[in-house]
C-alpha positions as CSV (number, residue, x, y, z in Angstrom):
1,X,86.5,130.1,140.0
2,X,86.5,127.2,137.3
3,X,85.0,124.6,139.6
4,X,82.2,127.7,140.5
5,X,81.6,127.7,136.8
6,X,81.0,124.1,135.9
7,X,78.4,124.1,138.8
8,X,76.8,126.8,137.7
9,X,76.4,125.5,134.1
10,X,74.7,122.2,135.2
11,X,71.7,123.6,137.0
12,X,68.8,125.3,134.8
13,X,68.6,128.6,136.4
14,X,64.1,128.4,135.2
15,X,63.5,125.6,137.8
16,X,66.5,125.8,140.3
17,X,67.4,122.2,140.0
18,X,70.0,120.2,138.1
19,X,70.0,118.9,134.8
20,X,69.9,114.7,134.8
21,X,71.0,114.2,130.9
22,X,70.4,115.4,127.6
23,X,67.3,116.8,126.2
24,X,65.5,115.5,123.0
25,X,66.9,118.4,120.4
26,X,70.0,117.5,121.3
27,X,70.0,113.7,121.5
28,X,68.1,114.3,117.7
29,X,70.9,116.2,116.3
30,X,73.6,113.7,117.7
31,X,71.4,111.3,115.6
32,X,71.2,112.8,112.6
33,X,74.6,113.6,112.5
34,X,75.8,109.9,113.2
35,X,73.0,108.6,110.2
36,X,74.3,111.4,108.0
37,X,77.8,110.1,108.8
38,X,76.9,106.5,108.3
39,X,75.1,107.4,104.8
40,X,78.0,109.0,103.1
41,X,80.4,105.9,104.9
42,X,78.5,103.8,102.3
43,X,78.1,105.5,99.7
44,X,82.0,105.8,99.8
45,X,82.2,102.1,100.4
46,X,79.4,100.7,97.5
47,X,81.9,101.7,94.8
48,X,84.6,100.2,95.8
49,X,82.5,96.5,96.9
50,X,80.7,96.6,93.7
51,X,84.1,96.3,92.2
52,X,85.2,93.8,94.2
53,X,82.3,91.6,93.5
54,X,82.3,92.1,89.7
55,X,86.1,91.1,90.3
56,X,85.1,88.0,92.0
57,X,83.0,87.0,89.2
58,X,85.0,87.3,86.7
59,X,87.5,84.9,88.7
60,X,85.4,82.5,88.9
61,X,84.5,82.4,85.2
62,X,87.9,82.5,84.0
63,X,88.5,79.4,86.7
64,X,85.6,77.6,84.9
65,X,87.0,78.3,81.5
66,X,90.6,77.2,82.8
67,X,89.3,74.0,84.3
68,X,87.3,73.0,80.8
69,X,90.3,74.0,78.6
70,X,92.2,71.2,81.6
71,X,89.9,68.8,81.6
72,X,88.8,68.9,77.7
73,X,92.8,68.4,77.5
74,X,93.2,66.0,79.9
75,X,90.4,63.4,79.1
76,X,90.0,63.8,75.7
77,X,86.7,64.8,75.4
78,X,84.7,67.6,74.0
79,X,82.9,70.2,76.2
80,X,81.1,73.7,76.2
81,X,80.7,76.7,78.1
82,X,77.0,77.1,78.1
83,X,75.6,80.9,79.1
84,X,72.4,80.8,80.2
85,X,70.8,84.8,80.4
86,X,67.4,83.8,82.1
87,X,69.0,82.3,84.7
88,X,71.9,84.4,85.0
89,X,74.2,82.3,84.7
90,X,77.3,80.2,83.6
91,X,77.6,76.3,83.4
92,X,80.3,73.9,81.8
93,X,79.9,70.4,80.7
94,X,82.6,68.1,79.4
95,X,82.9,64.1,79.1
96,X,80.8,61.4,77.1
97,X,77.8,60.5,77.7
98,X,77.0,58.7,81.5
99,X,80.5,60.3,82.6
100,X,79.3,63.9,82.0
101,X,80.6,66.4,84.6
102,X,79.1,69.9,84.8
103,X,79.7,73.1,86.7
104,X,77.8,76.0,87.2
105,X,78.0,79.5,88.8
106,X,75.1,82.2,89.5
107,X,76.0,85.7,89.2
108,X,74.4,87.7,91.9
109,X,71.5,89.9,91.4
110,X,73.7,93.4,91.2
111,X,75.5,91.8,88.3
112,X,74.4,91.2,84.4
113,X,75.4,88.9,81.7
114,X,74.5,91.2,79.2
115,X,76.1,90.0,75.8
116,X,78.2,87.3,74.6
117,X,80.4,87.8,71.5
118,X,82.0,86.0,69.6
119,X,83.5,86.7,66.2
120,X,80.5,84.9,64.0
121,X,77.4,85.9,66.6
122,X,76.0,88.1,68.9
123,X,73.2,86.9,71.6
124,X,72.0,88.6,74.4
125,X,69.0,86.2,75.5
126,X,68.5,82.7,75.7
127,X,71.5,79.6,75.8
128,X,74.5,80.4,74.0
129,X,76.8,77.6,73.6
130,X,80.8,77.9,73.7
131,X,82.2,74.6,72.4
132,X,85.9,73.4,73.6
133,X,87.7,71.2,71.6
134,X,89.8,67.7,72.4
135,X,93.0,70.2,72.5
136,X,91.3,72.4,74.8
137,X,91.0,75.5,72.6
138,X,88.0,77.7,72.1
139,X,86.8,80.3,69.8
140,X,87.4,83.5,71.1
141,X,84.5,85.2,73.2
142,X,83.8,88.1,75.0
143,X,81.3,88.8,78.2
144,X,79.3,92.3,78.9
145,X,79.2,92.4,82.6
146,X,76.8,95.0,83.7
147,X,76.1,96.1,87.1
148,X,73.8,98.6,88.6
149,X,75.0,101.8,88.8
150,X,78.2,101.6,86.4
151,X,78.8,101.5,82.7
152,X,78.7,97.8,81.1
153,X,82.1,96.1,80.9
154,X,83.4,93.6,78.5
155,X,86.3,90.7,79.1
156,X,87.3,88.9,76.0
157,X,88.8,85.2,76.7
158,X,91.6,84.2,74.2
159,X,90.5,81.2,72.5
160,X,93.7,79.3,72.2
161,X,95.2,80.5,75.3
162,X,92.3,81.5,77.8
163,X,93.8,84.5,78.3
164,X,91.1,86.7,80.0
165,X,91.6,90.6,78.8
166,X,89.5,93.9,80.1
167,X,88.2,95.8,77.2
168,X,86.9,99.5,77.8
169,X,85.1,100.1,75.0
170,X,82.9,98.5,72.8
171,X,84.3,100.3,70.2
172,X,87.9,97.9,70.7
173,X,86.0,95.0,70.5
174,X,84.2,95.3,67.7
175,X,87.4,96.1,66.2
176,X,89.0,92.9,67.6
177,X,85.7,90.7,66.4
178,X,86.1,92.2,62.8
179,X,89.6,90.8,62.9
180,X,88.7,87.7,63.8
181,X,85.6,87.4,61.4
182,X,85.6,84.2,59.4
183,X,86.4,84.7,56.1
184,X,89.2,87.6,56.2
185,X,92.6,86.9,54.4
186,X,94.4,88.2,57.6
187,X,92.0,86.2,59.8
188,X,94.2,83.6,61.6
């Protein structure tokens, strides 16, 4: 009775003959289904990549600032950390003159340098310069990373140290910059 069934389901009864494959509704529906699947596997997954790449770039700038702090140290030379907004991005230069070594990083197009901080100025266009000392310490700085769809970010590096810190808020780092403003009895 089963087998009389299936037979019976895989022959259109209108023209007496059997049915060779699907027919356009359906094969339309199995592919709006699949792209509505696909859609919502990416959405899911942009979140999570964006952060990934944002995390990338963030390695790779606090590698550049390690590797000046080492090198500044090492050779006894001056350098800077030199941010460049038009061109989106970072570069480093250290040694005297003839013997210069530089470094440079893009960040990609999803990402913004926004702002640079540090606690005597504020830029958000042209070159701003971070200079690095023969002892390999810095002022202290701070980077607004902002990327498409999220809410700008900051990352304050630790002068002396290098010590790269996620801020939340702008609110925290104006408070830390006031602290640090040239000038203060408790500045250090």
């Amino acid at each position: 009775m089963h087998a009389v069934r299936l037979i019976h389901a895989t022959y259109n009864r209108a023209a007496g003959r059997r049915r060779s494959g699907f027919s356009l509704l359906e094969l339309i529906a199995v592919l709006a289904i699949v792209s509505l699947m696909c859609s919502v596997t990416v959405y899911c997954l942009s979140g999570p990549y964006q952060q990934a790449r944002k995390q990338h770039v963030l390695e790779r700038i606090a590698q550049l600032d390690e590797q000046l702090r080492t090198a500044t140290r090492r050779f006894g030379h001056p350098g800077e950390l030199a941010i460049l907004f038009r061109d989106g991005a970072i570069e480093t230069r250290h040694g005297s003159r003839g013997t210069e070594s530089t470094q440079r990083i893009v960040l990609p197009a999803d990402l913004t340098l926004d702002q640079v901080r540090t606690a005597v100025r504020e830029e958000n266009y042209g070159r701003i310069a971070i200079p690095f000392t023969t002892e390999g310490n810095s002022p202290t700085y701070a980077l607004r990373i902002k990327s498409r769809d999220r809410p700008p970010e900051w990352f304050l590096f630790a002068g002396t140290t290098g010590q790269v810190i996620h801020v939340k808020n702008e609110r925290d780092i104006n408070a830390i910059f006031r602290r640090l403003a040239p000038g203060r009895a408790d500045a250090p």
